[in-house]
BALO-518296 format. One record per residue (C-alpha): x, y, z; residue number from 1. Coordinates in nm, 2 decimals, always signed. Layout:
# BALO-518296
     east    north       up   num
        X        Y        Z   NUM
...
//
This chain:
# BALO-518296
     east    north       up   num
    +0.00    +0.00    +0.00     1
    +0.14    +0.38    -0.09     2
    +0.43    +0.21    -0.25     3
    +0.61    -0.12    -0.21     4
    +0.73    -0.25    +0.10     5
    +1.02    -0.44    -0.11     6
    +1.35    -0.27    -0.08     7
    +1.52    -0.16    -0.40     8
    +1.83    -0.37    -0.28     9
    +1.60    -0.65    -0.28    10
    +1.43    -0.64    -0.60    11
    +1.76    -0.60    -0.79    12
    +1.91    -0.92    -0.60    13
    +1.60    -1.12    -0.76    14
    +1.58    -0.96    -1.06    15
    +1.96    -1.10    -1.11    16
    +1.88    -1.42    -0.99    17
    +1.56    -1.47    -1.26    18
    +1.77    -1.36    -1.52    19
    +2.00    -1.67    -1.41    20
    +1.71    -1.88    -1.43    21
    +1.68    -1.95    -1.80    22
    +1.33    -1.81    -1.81    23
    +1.27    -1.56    -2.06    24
    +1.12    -1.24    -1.86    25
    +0.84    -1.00    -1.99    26
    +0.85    -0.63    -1.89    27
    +0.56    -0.44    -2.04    28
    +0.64    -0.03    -2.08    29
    +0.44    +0.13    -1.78    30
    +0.40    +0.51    -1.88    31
    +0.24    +0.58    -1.51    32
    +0.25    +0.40    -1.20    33
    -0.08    +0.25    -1.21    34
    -0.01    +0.10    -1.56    35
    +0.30    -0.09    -1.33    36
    +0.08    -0.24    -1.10    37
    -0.18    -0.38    -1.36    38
    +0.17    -0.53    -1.50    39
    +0.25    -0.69    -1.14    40
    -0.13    -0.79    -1.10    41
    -0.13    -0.95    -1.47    42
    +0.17    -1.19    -1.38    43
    +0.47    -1.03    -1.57    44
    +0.79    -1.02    -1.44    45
    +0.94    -0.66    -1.46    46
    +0.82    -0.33    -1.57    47
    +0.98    -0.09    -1.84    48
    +0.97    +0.25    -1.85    49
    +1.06    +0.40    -2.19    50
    +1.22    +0.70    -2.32    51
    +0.99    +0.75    -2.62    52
    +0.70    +0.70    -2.39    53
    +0.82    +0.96    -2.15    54
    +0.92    +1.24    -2.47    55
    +0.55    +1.19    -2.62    56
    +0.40    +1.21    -2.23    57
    +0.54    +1.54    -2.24    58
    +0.40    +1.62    -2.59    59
    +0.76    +1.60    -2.80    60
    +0.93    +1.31    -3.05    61
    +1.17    +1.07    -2.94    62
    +1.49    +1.27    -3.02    63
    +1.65    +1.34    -2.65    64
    +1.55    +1.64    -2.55    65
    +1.40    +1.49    -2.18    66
    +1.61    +1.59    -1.87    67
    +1.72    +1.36    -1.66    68
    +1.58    +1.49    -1.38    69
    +1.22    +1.46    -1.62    70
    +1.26    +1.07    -1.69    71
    +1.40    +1.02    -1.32    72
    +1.11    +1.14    -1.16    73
    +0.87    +0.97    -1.36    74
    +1.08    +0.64    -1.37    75
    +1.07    +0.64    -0.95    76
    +0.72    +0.70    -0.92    77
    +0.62    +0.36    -1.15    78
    +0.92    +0.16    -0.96    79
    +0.79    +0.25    -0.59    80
    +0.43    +0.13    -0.67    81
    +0.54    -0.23    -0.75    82
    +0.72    -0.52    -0.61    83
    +0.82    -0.62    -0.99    84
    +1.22    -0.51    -1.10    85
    +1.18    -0.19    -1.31    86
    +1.40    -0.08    -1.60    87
    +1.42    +0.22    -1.79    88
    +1.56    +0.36    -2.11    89
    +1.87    +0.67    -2.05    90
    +1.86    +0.76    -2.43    91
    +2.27    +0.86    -2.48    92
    +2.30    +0.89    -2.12    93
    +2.21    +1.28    -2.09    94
    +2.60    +1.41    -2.08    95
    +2.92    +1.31    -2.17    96
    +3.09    +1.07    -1.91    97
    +3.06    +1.23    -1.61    98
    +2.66    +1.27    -1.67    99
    +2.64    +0.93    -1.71   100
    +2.80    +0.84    -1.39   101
    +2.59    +1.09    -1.20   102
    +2.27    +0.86    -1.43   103
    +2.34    +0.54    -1.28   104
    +2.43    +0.68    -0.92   105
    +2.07    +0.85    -0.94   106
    +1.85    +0.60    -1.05   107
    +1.99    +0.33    -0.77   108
    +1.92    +0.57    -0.52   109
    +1.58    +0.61    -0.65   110
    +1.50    +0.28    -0.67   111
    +1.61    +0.17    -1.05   112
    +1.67    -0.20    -1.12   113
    +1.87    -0.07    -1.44   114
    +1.94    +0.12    -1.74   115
    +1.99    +0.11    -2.09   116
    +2.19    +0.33    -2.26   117
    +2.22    +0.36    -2.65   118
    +2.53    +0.42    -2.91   119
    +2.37    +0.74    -3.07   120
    +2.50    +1.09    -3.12   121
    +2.25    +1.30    -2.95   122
    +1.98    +1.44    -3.04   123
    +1.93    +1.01    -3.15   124
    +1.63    +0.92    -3.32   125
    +1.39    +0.59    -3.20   126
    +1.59    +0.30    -3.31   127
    +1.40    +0.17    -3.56   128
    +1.42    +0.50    -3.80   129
    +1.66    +0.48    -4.08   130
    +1.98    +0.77    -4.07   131
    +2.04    +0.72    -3.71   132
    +2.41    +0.84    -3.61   133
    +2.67    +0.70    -3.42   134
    +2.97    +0.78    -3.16   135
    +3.23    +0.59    -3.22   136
    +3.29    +0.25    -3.05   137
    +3.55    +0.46    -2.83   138
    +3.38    +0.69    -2.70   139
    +3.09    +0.45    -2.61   140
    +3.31    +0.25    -2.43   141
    +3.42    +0.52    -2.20   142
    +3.08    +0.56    -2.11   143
    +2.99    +0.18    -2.04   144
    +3.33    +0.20    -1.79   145
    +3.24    +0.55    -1.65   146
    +2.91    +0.35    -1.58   147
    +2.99    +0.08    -1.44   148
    +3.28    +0.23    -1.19   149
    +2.95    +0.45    -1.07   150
    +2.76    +0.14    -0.97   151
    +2.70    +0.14    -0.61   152
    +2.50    -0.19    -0.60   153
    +2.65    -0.49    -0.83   154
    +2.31    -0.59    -0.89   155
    +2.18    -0.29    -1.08   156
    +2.16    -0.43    -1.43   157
    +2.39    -0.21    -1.67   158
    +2.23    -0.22    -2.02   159
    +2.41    -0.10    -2.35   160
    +2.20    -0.08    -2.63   161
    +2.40    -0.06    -3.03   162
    +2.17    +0.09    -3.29   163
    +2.45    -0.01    -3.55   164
    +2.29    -0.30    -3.69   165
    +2.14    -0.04    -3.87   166
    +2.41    +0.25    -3.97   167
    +2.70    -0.03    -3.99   168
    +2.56    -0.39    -4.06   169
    +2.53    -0.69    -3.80   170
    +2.89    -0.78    -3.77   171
    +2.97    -0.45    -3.64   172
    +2.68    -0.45    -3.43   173
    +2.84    -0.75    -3.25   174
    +3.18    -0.65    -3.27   175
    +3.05    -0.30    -3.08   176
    +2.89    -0.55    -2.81   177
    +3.11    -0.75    -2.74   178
    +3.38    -0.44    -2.71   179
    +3.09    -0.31    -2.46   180
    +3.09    -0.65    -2.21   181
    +3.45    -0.62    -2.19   182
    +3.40    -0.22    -2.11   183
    +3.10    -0.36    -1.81   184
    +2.83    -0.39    -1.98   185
    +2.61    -0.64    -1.81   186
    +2.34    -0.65    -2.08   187
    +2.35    -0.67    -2.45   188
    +2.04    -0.46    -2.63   189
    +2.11    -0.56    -2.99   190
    +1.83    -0.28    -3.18   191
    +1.58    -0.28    -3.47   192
    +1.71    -0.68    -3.59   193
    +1.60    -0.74    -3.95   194
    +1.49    -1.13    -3.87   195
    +1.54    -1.38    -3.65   196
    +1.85    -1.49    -3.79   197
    +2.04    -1.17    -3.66   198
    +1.88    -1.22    -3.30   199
    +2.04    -1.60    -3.33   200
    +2.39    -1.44    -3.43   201
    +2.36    -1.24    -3.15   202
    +2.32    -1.54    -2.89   203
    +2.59    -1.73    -3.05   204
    +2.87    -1.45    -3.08   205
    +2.79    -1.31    -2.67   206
    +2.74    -1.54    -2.30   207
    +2.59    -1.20    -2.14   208
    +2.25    -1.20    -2.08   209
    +2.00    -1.01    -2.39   210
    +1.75    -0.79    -2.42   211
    +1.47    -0.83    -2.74   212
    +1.29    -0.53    -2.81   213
    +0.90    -0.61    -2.97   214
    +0.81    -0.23    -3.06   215
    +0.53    -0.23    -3.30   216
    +0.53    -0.05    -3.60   217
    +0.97    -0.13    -3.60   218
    +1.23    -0.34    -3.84   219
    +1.19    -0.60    -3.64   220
    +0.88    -0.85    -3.63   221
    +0.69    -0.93    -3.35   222
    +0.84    -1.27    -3.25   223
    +0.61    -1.50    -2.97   224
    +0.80    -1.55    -2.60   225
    +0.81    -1.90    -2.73   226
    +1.04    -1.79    -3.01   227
    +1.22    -1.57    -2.83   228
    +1.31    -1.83    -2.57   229
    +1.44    -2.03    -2.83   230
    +1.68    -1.77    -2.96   231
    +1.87    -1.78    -2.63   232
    +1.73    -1.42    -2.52   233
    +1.67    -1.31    -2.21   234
    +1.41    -1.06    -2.14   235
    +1.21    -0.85    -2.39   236
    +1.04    -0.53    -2.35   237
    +0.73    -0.40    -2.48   238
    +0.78    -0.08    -2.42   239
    +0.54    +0.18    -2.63   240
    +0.24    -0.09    -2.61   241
    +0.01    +0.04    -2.33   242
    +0.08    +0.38    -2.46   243
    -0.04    +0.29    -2.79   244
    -0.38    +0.15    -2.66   245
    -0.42    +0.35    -2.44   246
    -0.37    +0.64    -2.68   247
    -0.64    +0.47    -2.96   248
    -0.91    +0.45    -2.71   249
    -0.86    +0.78    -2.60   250
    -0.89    +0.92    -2.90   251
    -1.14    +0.70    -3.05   252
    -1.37    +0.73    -2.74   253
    -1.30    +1.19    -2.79   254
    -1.43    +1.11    -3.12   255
    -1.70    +0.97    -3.00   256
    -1.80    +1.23    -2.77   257
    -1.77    +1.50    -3.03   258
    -2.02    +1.28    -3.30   259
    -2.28    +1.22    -2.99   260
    -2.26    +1.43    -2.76   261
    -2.20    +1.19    -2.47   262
    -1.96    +0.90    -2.36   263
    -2.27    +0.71    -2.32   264
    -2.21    +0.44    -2.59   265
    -1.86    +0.43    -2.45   266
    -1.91    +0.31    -2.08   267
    -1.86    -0.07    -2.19   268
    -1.50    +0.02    -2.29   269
    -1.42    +0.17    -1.98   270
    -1.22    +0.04    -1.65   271
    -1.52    +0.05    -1.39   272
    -1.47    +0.28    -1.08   273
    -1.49    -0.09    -0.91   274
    -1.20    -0.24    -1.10   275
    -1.02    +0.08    -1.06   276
    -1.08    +0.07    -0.70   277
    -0.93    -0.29    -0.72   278
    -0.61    -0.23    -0.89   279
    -0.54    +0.12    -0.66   280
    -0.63    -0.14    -0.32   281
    -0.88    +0.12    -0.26   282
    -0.96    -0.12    +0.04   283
    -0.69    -0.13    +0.23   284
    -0.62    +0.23    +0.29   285
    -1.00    +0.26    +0.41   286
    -0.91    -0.05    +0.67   287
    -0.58    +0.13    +0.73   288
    -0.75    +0.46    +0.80   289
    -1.06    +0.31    +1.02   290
    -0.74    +0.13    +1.23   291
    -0.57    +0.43    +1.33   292
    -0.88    +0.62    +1.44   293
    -1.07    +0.39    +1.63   294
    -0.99    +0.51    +1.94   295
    -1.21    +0.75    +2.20   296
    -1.01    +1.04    +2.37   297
//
């Protein structure tokens, strides 16, 4: 109730042992804290907060212009509300070196599980847009290291995502990884695959642990968990989805209002106030309220 009562310590110790498990895990994109905990009450394993989702909450593209302080804000209020491992998307990392170590000390303290954070020259573009840009491997690199010497808990999951599958073909997409493992990267990201035979090269050519991103509308196509499993991979992220429907019906139902004048015909695709009251545990702050004022003075 309010917000977890699992430490952050806690949930990145079991979010490092599931990863070890072999299972592949599913972390739906939250783009508010209750969308998190209809993610923990539907059974999925982690939550994933993006960067694209947080730029077009704030009404502007996907092309880094969010502040850290922005996507850590909204990032800590969707991990407090669950017990679920949450993970979230650093675009180039905000900065130069020194940013990114001030990113990674920031997000532990607010409760992060991890990070990813991409190859691009800033301002990047979402990863599955042609003409993206690069840094060089180099300069990457010192950023993975500057990273990873800012950890102050070995269990907060250090993503690096390469978009250059992209600007400079597969092989030196997984030359770039594997040059990021050996930098501290605990987490390969391989971006916008073309089929399923890349995300197999991937698994063969790296023994870290991979993430597979299912974005809709992307390069890549929408591969089952089953599949995914198969491939070797990790944990895959979903991470514009609720956004997306959540976006249609609004829109759709606005529509609706504007052609009849009332949300009338509408009501049957709404949440109830009953379920909403079910998912917020609407219930337990009233017993929690009627406990600490049932006394007589």
């Amino acid at each position: 109730m309010i917000i977890s009562d699992k430490s952050p310590e806690l949930k990145r110790a079991d979010f490092r042992s599931a990863l070890n498990s072999g299972k592949l895990l599913r972390f739906p994109g939250a783009y508010n804290p209750m969308v998190a905990m209809l993610i923990e009450q539907t059974g999925f394993e982690g939550v994933y907060v993006s960067g694209a989702v947080m730029a077009n909450s704030l009404g502007i593209p996907d092309i880094g212009m969010t502040t850290l302080t922005e996507v850590s804000q909204t990032a800590s209020s969707i991990a407090r509300v669950t017990d679920l491992p949450t993970i979230m998307d650093i675009d180039t990392g905000f900065g130069e070196t020194m940013s990114v170590a001030r990113t990674i000390k920031e997000l532990t303290y607010l409760g992060l599980a991890g990070c990813h954070l991409e190859d691009q020259v800033n301002p990047k573009r979402c990863g599955h847009l042609d003409n993206k840009e690069l840094v060089s491997t180099d300069a990457m690199v010192q950023k993975i290291k500057a990273a990873a010497d800012a950890k102050i808990d070995s269990n907060f999951l250090l993503i690096a995502r390469t978009d250059a599958r992209g600007v400079e073909g597969l092989d030196a997409a997984i030359y770039r990884a594997k040059a990021y493992v050996d930098a501290g990267a605990d987490m390969i990201f391989p971006e916008a695959m073309q089929d399923e035979s890349e995300f197999e090269a991937f698994r063969k050519a790296l023994d870290v642990p991979l993430l597979a991103n299912m974005t809709e509308f992307g390069k890549s196509r929408l591969l089952t968990t089953t599949e995914l499993e198969n491939l070797g991979f990790n944990l895959v992220i979903y991470p514009v989805t609720t956004q997306r429907l959540a976006m249609k019906a609004v829109e759709d139902g606005l529509n609706t209002i504007m052609k009849d004048g009332t949300q009338e015909a509408l009501l049957e695709k709404m949440q109830t106030r009953k379920r909403l009251y079910e998912v917020l545990h609407y219930e337990d702050y009233n017993t929690f309220d009627s406990s600490m004022y049932n006394f007589k003075l």
